[in-house]
PAPA-673050 format. One record per residue (C-alpha): residue in three letters; x, y, z. Coordinates in steps of 0.5 Angstrom, whole numbers, always signed. Layout:
<pts>
PT   residuo       x       y       z
PT       ala       X       Y       Z
...
</pts>
This chain:
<pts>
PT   residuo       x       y       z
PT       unk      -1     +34     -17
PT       unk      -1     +27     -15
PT       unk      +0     +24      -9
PT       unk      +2     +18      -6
PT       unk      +0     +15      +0
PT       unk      +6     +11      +3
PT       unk      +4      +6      +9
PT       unk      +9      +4     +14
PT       unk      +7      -2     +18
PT       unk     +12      -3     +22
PT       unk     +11      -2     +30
PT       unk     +18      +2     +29
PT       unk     +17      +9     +27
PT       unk     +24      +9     +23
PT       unk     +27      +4     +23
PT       unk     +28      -1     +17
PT       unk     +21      +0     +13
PT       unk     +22      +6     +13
PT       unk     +28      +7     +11
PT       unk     +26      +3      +4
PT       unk     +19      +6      +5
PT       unk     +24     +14      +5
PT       unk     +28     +12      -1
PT       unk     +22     +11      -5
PT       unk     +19     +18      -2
PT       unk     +25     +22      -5
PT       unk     +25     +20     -12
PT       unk     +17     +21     -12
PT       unk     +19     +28     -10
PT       unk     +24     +30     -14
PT       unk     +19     +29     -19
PT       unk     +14     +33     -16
PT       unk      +9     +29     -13
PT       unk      +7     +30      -7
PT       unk      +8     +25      -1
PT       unk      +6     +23      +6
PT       unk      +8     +16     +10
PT       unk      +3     +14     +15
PT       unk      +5     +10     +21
PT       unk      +1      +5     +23
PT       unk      +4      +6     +32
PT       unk      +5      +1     +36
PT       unk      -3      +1     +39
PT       unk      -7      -5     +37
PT       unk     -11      -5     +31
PT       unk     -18      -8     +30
PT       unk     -19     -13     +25
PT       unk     -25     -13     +21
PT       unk     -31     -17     +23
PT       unk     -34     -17     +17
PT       unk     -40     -13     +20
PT       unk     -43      -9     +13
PT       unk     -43      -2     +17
PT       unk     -38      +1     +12
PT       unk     -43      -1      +7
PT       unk     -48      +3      +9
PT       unk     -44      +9     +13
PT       unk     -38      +9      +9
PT       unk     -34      +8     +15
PT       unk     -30      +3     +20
PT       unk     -35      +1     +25
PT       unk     -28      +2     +28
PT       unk     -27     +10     +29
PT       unk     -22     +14     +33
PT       unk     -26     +13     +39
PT       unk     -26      +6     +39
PT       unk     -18      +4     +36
PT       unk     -13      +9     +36
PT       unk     -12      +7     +28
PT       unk     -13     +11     +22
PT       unk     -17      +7     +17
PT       unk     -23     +12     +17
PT       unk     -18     +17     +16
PT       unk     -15     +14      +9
PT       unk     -23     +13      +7
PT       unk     -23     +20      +8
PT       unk     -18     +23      +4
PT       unk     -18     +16      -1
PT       unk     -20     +20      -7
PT       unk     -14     +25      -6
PT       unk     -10     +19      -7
PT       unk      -8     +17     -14
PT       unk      -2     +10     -11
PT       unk      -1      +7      -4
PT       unk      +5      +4      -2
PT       unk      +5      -2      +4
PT       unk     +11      -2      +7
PT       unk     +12      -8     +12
PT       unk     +17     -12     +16
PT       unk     +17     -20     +15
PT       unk     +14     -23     +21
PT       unk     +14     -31     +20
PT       unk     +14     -30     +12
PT       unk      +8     -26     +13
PT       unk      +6     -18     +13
PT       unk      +5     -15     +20
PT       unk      -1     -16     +24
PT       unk      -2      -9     +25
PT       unk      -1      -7     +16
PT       unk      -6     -14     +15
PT       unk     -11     -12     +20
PT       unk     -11      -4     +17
PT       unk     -11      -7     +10
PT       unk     -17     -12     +11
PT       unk     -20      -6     +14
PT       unk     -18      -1      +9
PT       unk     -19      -5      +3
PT       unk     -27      -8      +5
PT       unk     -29      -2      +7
PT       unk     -26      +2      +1
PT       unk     -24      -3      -5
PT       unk     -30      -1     -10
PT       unk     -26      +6      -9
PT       unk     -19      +3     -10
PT       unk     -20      +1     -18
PT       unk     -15      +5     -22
PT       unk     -10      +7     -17
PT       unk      -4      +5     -17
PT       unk      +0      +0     -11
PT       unk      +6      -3      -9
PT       unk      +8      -6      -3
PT       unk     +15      -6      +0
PT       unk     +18     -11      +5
PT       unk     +24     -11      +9
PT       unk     +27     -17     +13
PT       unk     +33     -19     +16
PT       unk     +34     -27     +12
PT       unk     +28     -30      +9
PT       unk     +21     -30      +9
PT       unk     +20     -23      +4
PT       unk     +17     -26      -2
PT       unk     +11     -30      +2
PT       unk     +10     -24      +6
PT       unk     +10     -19      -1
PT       unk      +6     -24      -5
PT       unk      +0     -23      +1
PT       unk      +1     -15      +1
PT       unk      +0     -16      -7
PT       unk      -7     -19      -7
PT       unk     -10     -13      -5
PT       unk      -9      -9     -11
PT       unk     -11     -15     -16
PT       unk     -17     -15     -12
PT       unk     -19      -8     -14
PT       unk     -17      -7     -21
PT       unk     -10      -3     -18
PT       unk      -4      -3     -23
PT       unk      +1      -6     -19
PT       unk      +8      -2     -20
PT       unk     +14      -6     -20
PT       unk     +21      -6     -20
PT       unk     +28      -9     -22
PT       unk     +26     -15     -18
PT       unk     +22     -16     -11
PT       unk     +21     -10      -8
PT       unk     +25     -12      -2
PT       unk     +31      -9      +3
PT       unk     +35     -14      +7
PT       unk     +39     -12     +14
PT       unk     +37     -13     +22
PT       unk     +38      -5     +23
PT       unk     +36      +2     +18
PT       unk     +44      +2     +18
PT       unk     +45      -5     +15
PT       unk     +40      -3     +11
PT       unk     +43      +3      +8
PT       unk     +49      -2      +7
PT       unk     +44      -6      +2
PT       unk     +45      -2      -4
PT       unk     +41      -7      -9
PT       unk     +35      -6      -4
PT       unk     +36      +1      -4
PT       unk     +36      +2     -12
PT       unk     +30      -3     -13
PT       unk     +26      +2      -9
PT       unk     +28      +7     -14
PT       unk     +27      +4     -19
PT       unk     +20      +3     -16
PT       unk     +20     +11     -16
PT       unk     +21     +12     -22
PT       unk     +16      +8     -25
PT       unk     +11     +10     -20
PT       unk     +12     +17     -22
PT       unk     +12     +15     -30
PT       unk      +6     +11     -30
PT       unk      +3     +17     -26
PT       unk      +5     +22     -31
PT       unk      +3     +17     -36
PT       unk      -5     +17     -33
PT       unk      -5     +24     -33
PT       unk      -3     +25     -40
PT       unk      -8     +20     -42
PT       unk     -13     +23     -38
PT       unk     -12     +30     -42
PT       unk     -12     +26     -48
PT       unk     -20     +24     -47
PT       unk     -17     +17     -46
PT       unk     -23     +13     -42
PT       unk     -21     +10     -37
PT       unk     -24      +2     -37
PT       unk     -30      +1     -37
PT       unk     -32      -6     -32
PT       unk     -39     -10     -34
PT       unk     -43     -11     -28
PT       unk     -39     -16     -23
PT       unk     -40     -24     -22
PT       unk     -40     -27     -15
PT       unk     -40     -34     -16
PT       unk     -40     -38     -11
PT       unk     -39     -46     -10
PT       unk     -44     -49      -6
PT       unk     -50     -51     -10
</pts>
C-alpha cells in the first residue's frame, strides 16, 4: 500500500492548512492509500547550518534532544514514504519559518532519497501572497528529481478562518483534484513497476560552480 506524508506547517494544528491538507487526505484514503499529516507545533525550528554531519551520519545534527522537531524521524521512516505534501500559511508572500526551516533540513540531509517520490505543496491565505509562497515550496521537489502532482489550478485555499475556508468550494475542489491525481500517479508507478519498467537511470551529477 502507498503512503503519503502530508506536512502541516501551520503553527495552528486545525486551522486553515489543515482543512485544505484534510480535504486532500480523504480523497487519498477512499483510494486506499494510506496517510498521516504531520504537525510541525508551535516550538522553534532549528534552521540548517550547512554542518555536513548528515553526511556522514544520515541524520540532523538537530535530534530530539536539542529541538523538539521531527526531521530525523522523516529521514527515518522516508523509504516508506512514496508522495509528500507540504502544507503552509502565507507569511509575507512566503511559506512559514517553521515548514522552511524543516524542509531546508529535510531535504539537505535526505535529498539523494527524495528522487522519484511524489510532491505537492498547498498554501492557503487570507488575500494574497499564494503564488510566491507556492512557488518557493515547489523548488524543493525540482531539486530532487520529484514528480510534481498538480491540479486544476494553483494548489491553493483562500479565507482567514477553516469556516470561511470551507466556504471556498473552488479551493476546496483543487485539493481533490490533487488527490486524485496524486492517487492515479501512484497507482500508475505501481503498475509500472509490476511491468518491469525501470525507473530513470541519471548519469553521474555536474556541479558547476561560477567562479574561476
Amino acid at each position: 500500500m502507498a503512503k503519503v506524508l502530508l506536512i502541516n506547517g501551520s503553527p495552528n494544528e486545525h486551522g486553515c492548512t489543515y482543512t485544505a491538507l484534510h480535504e486532500v487526505e480523504g480523497v487519498l484514503r477512499r483510494h486506499g492509500i494510506e496517510t498521516e499529516i504531520l504537525w510541525l507545533g508551535r516550538k522553534p525550528v532549528a534552521g540548517c547550518i550547512a554542518c555536513n554531519t548528515c553526511a556522514r551520519t544520515g541524520h540532523c545534527v538537530f535530534g530530539p534532544e536539542t529541538f523538539d522537531d521531527k526531521v530525523n524521524r522523516v529521514l527515518d521512516e522516508l523509504d516508506s514514504i512514496d508522495a509528500i505534501v507540504v502544507g503552509s500559511p502565507v507569511y509575507y508572500a512566503a511559506a512559514s519559518g517553521q515548514i522552511t526551516s524543516f524542509l531546508n533540513r529535510l531535504f539537505y540531509a535526505g535529498g539523494r532519497r527524495m528522487a522519484g517520490k511524489l510532491g505537492a505543496a498547498v498554501v492557503s491565505c487570507r488575500r494574497g501572497g499564494a503564488a510566491s509562497a507556492f512557488d518557493q515550496l515547489n523548488k524543493y521537489f525540482t531539486i530532487c528529481n520529484m514528480p510534481v502532482v498538480s491540479s486544476q489550478y494553483w494548489n491553493q485555499v483562500h479565507g482567514n478562518t477553516p469556516e470561511e475556508v470551507l466556504q471556498d468550494a473552488e479551493g476546496l475542489q483543487m485539493m481533490r483534484t490533487l488527490g486524485e491525481n496524486m492517487a492515479w500517479l501512484l497507482r500508475s508507478i505501481e503498475a509500472g513497476k509490476k511491468a518491469g519498467v525501470p525507473a530513470p537511470q541519471y548519469e553521474p551529477k555536474v556541479a558547476t560552480n561560477f567562479i574561476r
